[in-house]
C-alpha positions as CSV (number, residue, x, y, z in Angstrom):
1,X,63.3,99.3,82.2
2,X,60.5,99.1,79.9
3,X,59.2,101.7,76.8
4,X,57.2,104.0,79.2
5,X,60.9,104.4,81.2
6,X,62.6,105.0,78.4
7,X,60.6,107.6,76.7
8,X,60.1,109.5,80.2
9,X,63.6,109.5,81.2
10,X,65.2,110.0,77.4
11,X,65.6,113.5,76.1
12,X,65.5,113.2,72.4
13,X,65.9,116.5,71.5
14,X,69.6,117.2,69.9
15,X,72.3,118.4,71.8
16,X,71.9,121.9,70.2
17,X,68.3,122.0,71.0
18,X,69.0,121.5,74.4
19,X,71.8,123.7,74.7
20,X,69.7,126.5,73.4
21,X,66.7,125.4,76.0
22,X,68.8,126.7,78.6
23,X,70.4,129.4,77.6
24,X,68.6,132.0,80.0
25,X,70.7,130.3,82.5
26,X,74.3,130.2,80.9
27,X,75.3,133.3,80.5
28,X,78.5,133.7,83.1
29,X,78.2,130.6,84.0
30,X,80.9,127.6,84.5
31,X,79.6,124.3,84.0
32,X,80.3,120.5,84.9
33,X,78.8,118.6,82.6
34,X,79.1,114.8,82.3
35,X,77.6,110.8,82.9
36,X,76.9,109.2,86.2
37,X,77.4,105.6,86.5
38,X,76.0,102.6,85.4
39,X,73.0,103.5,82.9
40,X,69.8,100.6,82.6
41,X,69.7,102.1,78.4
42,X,72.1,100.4,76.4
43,X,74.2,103.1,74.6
44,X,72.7,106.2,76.8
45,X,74.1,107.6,79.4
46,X,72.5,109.6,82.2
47,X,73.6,113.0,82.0
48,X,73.7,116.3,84.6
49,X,74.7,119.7,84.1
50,X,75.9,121.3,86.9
51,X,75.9,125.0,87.6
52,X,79.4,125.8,89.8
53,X,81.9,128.1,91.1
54,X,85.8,127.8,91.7
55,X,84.6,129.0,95.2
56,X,83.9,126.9,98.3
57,X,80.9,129.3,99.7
58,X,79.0,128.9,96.4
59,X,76.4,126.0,96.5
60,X,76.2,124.1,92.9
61,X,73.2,123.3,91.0
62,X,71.6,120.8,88.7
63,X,70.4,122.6,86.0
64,X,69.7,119.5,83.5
65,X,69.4,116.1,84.2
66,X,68.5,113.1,81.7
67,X,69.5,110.6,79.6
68,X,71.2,111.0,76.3
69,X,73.3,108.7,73.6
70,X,76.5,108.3,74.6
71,X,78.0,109.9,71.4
72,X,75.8,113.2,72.3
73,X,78.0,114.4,75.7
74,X,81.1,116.1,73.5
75,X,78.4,117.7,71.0
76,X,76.2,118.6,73.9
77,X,79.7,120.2,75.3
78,X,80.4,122.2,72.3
79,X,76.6,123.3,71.9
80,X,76.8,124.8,75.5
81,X,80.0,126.4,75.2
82,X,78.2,129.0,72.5
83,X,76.3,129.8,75.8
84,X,78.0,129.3,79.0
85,X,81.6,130.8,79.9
86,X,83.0,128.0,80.4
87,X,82.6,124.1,80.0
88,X,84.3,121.3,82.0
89,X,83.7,117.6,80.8
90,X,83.5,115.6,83.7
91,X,81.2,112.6,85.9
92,X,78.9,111.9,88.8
93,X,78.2,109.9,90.9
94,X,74.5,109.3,90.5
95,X,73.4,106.1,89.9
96,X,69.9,105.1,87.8
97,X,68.1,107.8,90.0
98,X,70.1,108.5,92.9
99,X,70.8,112.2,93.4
100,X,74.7,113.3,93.3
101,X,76.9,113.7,96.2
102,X,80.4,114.1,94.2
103,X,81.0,115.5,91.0
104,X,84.4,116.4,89.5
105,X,86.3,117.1,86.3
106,X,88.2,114.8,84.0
107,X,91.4,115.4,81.9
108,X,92.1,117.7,80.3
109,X,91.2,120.0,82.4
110,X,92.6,120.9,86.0
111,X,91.3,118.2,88.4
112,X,88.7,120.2,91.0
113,X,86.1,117.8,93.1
114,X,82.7,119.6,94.2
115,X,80.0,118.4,96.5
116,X,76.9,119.9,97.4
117,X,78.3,122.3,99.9
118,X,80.5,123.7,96.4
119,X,84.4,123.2,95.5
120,X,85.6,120.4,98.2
121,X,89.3,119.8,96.3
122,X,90.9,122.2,93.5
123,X,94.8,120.5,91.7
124,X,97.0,123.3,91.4
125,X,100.5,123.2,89.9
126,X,102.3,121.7,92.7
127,X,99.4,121.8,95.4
128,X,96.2,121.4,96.0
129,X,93.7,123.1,97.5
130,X,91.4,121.3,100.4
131,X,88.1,122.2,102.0
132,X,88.3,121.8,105.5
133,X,85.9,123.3,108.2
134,X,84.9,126.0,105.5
135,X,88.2,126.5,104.9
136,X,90.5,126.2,101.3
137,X,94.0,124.7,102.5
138,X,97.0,124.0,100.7
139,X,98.6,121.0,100.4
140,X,102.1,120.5,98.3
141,X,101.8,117.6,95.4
142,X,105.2,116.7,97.4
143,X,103.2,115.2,100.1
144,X,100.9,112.8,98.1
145,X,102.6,109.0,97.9
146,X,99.1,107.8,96.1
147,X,95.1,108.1,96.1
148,X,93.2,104.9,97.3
149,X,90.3,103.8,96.7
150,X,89.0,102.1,100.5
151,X,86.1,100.4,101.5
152,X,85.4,98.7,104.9
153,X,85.1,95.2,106.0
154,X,81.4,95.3,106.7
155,X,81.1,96.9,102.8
156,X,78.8,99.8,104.0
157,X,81.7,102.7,103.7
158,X,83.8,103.1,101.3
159,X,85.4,106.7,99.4
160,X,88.6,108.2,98.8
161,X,91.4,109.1,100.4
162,X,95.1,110.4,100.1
163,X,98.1,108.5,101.5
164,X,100.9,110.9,102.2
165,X,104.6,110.6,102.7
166,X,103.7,111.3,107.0
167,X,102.3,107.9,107.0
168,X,99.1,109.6,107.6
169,X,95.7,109.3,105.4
170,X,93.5,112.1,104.1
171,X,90.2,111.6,103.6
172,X,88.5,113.5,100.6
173,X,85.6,111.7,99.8
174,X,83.0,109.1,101.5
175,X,79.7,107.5,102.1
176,X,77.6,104.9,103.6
177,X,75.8,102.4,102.0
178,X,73.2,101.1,105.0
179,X,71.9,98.4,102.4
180,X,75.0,96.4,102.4
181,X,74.6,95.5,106.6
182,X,70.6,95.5,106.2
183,X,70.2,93.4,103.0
184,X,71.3,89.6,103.4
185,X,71.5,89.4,99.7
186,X,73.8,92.4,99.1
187,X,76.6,90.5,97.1
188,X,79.7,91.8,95.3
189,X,77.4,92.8,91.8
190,X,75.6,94.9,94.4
191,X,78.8,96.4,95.9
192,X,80.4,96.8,92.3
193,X,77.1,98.9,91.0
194,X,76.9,101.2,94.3
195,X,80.6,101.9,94.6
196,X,81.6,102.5,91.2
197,X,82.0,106.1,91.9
198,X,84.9,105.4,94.1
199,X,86.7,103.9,91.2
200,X,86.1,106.6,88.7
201,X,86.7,109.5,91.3
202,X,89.5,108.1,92.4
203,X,91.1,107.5,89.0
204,X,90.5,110.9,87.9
205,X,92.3,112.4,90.8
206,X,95.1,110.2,90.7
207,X,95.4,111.5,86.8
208,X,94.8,115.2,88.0
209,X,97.5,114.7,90.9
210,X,100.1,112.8,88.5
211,X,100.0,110.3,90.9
212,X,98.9,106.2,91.8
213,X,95.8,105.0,91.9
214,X,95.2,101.9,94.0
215,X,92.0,100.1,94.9
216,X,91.7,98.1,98.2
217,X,89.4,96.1,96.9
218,X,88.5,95.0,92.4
219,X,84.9,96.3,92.8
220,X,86.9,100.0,93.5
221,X,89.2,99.4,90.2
């Protein structure tokens, strides 16, 4: 990335300064707020604020979305919080310019996961709750031996998933990477950059859960 990319994609505005940019649009609202993964700017971080609801009908939003200093995201939190109602820390899984799929909270607050169809997975004391077919179901912590972190033998799908004491796998989170079967030069840098998400998702859950993390393969660590 040269200068030009840097000063385009760089807010440099202070975390207050920003905060108070959007304030017409924080009033009520809850927000995620956190970095993606893997940022070309040494010591920046790509950053999104996300607009959601601890409901599975409501559709989140991307209110913000640039690059900051690294040691801006907790003052950018605690600039918003004099807006918004409330403020969850968290990550993405956008890459240099990718749009999100996943985005989910981090410790210490309660572990919920949220795509763009709204809350997909919400930790609860001793359950959790599941979006399936438009549906929130319950699922007892009881259940859960580990979370894995998966990817398949061709490297074009990989995501997370829940073993539980049945024998039987639940699947929370995916995708497909086609440029991994298409691209003869796709190597394991490649496969470490795009599924990097899959690690840190599946990491934070685990933490949220109180339970194993284990990767099927290192780039998913």
């Amino acid at each position: 990335m040269n200068a030009a990319d840097a000063e385009r994609d760089i807010d440099r505005r202070s975390p207050e300064e920003i905060a108070a940019s959007l304030r017409e649009d924080l009033p009520n609202a809850t927000l995620l707020v956190g970095p993606g993964q893997f940022s070309p700017y040494a010591g920046h971080e790509r950053i999104s604020i996300l607009v959601v609801e601890d409901h599975a009908e409501k559709k989140p939003y991307v209110i913000w979305d640039r690059f900051l200093p690294t040691h801006t995201i907790a003052p950018l939190c605690e600039a918003l919080r004099g807006y918004a109602r409330e403020v969850w820390p968290g990550e993405f899984d956008t890459m240099y310019g990718t749009p999100w799929t996943y985005a989910w909270t981090t410790m210490p607050n309660q572990f919920r996961l949220y795509d763009a169809r709204g809350l997909l997975f919400a930790a609860q004391n001793d359950s959790f709750a599941l979006r399936y077919e438009n549906v929130m179901v319950t699922v007892s912590l009881e259940d859960v031996v580990q979370v894995v972190g998966w990817l398949s033998p061709d490297w074009s799908e990989r995501g997370v998933r829940l073993d539980l004491r049945d024998g039987k796998p639940l699947m929370i989170a995916e995708r497909t990477e086609a440029m991994a079967q298409l691209d003869p030069t796709y190597d394991g840098i490649d496969l470490m950059c795009d599924a990097s998400w899959v690690g840190r998702l599946g990491q934070a859950m685990a933490q949220g859960l109180g339970v194993p993390y284990v990767a099927e393969d290192s780039a998913l660590a």
